[in-house]
N, C-alpha and C positions, 0 to 999 in steps of 0.2 A: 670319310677319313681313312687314309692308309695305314695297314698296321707298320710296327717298328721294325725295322732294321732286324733281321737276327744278332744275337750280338756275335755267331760267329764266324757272318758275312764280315763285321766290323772288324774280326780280328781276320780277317782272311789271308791276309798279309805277310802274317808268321813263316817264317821258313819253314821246308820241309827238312827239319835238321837230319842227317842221318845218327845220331847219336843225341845224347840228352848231357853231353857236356857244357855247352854254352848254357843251356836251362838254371845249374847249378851254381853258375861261375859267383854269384855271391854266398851261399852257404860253401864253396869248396870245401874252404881251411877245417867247418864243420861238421864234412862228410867224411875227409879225411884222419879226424878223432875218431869216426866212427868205424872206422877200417882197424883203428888202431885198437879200438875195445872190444872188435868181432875176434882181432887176433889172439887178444889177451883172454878173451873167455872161451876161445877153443883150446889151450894149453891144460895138461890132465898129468896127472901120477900117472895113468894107464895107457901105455904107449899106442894102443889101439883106438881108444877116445880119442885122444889127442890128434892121429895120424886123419881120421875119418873127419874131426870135426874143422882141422885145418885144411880139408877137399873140400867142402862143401862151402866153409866160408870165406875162402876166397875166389869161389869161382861168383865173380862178380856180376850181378846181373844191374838191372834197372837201379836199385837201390832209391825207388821209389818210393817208400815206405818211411822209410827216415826221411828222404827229403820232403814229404809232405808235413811230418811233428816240427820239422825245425822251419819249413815255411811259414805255418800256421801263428808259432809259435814268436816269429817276428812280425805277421800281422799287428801284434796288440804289447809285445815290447822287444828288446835287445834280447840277444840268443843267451842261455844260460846254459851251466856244468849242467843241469839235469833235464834239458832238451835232447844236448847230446846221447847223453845217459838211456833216455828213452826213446829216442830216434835207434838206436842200437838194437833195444832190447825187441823193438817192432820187426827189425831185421831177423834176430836172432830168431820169432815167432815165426815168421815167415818162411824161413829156412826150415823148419821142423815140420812145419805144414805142406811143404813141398817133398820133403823127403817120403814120409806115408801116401803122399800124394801118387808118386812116382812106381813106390810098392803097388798099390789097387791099380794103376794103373799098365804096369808092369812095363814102363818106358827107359827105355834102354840109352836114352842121351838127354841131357838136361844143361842149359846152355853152352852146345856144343862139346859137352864131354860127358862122361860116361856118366850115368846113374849110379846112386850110390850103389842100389842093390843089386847092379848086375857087376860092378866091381867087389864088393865085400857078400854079395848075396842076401837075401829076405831077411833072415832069423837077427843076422846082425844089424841090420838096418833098422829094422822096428826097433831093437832096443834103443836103436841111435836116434832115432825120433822121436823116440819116450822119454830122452835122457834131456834132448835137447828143450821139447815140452815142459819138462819140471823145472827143466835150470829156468826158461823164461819167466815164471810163474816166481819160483825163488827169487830172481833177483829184482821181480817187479816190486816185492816187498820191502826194496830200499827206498822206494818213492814216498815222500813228502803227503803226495796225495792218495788221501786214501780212494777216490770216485779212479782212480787211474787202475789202480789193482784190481779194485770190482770188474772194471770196463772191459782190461785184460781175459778177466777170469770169463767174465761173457763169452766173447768175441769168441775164446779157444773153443768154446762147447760149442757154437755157433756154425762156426769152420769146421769141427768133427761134423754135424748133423748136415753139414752141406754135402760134405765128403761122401757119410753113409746115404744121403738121399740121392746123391747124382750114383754112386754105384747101384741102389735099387733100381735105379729107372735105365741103368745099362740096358743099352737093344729095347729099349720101350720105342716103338714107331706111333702109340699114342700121344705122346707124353704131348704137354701143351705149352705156349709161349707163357705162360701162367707159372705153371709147375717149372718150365726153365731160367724163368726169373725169381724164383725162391729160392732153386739152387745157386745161380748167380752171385745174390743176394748175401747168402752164408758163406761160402765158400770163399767168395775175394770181395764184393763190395763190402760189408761191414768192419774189415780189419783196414780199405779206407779212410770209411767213413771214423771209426776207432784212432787212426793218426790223425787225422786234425781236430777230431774232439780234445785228443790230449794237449794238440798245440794250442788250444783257447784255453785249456785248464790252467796250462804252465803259463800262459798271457794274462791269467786272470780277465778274460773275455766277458763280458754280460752274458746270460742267459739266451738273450736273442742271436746274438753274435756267434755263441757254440754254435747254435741250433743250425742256425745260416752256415758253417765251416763242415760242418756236418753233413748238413746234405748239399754242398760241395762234392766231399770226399768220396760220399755215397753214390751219387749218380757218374761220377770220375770212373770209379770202381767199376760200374754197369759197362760204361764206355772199353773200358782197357779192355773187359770179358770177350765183348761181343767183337771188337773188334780182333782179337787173338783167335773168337773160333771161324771168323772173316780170312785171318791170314793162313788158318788152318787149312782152308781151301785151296786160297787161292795164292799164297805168299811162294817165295822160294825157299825150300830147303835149307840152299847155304848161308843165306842171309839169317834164318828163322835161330839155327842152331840145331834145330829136330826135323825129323822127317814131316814130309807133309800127309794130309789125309789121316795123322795120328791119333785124331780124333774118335772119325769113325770105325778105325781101324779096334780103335779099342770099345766099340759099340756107344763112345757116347754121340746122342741129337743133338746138334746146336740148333742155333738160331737158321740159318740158313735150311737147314735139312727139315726142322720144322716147318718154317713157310714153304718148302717143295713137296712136302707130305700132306699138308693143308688145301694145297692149292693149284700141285701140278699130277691130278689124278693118278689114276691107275699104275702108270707107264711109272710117274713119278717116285709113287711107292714101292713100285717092282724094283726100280732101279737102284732107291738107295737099302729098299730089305738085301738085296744081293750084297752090297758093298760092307753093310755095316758087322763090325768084328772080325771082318777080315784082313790079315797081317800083308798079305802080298799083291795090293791093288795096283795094277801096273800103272805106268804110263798114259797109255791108251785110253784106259779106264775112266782115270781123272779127270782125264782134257773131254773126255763126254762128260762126267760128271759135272765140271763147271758150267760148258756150253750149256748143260741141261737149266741149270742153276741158275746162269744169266738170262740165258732165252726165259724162263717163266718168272723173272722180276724177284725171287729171290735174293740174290745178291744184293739189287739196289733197295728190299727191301729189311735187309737187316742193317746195312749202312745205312739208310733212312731212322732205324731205329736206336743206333749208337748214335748216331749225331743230333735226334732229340733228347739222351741223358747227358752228353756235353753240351748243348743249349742248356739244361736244367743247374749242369755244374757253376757255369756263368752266369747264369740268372742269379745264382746263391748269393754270390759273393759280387756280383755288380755297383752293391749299392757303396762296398769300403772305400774308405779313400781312397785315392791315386796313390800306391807307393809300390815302391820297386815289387817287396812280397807280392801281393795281389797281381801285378802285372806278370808275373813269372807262375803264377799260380792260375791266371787267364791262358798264357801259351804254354804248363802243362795242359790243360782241355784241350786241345786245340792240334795239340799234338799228337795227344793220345788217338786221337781219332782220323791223324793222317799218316802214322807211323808205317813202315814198311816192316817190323819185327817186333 
């Protein structure tokens, strides 16, 4: 007997969109309420709040994170005031975790403009990130559901302890595909896996149904990671919005530089010990560093490794009906893992 089909030979098909417009075209109208309540909750009495929190939240990125709550969330019924509501407040978390994100890592351009903290500096940035942390938390407590607020209140601690464990293990040339899937894990899969749990909470979803949206969102999560420290490498620049190698540059291992430390000996480790924490890797440098990458099956095999947690994402959600959500929720997977930024 032959095994099955992957299902995302099945979806193979998918355009390679350069953008995730068409992805969204039926939540538009309600991503666009959510633009409108990013604007209204950066507005402040203190012209400096206001000024910092209307840079950050309109510098638009993926806005993936909402469109996962409001996908989900038309899985199991019609879109409601308080998907929007919470598709928002997921943004607004995200934004806060990217900002501290930015500090430890001390990166100087975040989709294609400046970092908060090299424009306002450190001291005010942290507070900015502390501010924007409590407002999410606060205004989680307008939710209906209370499992929504607990989930929230997780995920945040969750994200911190990823944050402080991927900065422990900075310049770690031991560390393991183990220990980098835990950080993974914390740090961006579970605030995922967290948007479409909500969207079956607000669907009023079965038990099994969460469970299945869930680890959807979760292994989705794994995929965007690995595939971001993949473009880390090997992406362009202009397209990216940040410089490339900023990874290493700031000492942390991915997936890739794991499996060339594992497995492309001596020469291997020499090569990326030299490269790693340092700001000014030429050129030159890179174009060996990937050659190196590709020549010992690295590359192919951390791509190998994102496209079995998108096989895992469609496995999830395979069994739902045919309908548009779901289908748009199949070529988010699908995407995420052929994306070029």
């Amino acid at each position: 007997m032959t095994s099955p089909t992957p299902l995302l030979d099945r979806w193979s098909s998918v355009p390679k969109w350069k953008d995730m417009s068409l992805l969204y075209k039926e939540i538009r109208s309600d991503l666009d309420r959510v633009e409108d309540r990013l604007e209204s909750w950066s507005r402040s009495s203190n012209p400096l709040t206001a000024e910092i929190s209307g840079y950050v939240l309109r510098k638009k990125g993926k806005r993936l994170r909402p469109a996962l709550v409001l996908l989900t969330s038309r899985l199991f019924s019609p879109g409601s005031e308080e998907s929007v509501f919470l598709a928002s407040l997921v943004e607004l978390l995200h934004t806060a975790s990217l900002i501290h994100d930015d500090i430890v890592d001390n990166a100087g351009v975040r989709r294609g403009k400046e970092s908060v903290h090299t424009k306002w500096g450190p001291n005010i940035t942290v507070l900015l990130g502390d501010y924007l942390y409590i407002k999410s938390i606060g205004l989680s407590l307008q939710s209906r559901h209370e499992r929504v607020i607990r989930l929230l209140a997780d995920v945040s601690a969750r994200m911190v302890e990823g944050e402080l464990d991927e900065y422990a293990r900075s310049g770690d040339l031991k560390i393991t595909e183990g220990q980098y899937l835990d950080i993974v894990e914390n740090k961006t899969a579970v605030l995922f896996g967290a948007c479409c749990r909500i969207g079956a909470i607000l669907g009023l979803a079965s038990p099994e149904e969460e469970e299945a949206v869930a680890a959807y969102g979760l292994n989705l999560g794994k995929t965007f990671q690995i595939v971001d420290d993949l473009l880390d490498v090997t992406g362009d620049a202009r397209v990216l919005g940040k410089p490339v190698l900023s990874d290493l540059g700031e000492g942390r291992i991915t997936l890739p530089l794991i499996r060339a430390l594992e497995s492309g000996g001596r020469a291997g480790r020499d090569r990326v010990k030299s490269l790693a924490g340092r700001k000014d890797i030429s050129g030159e440098e890179r174009r060996e560093l990937v050659a190196a990458l590709a020549a010992g099956g690295a590359l192919d095999y951390a791509t190998g490794r994102a496209r079995e947690f998108a096989e895992k994402s469609l496995e999830a959600i395979n069994p739902f009906p045919d309908t548009t959500p779901r289908e748009t929720l199949i070529r988010l997977a699908v995407f995420g893992l052929l994306r070029n930024r």
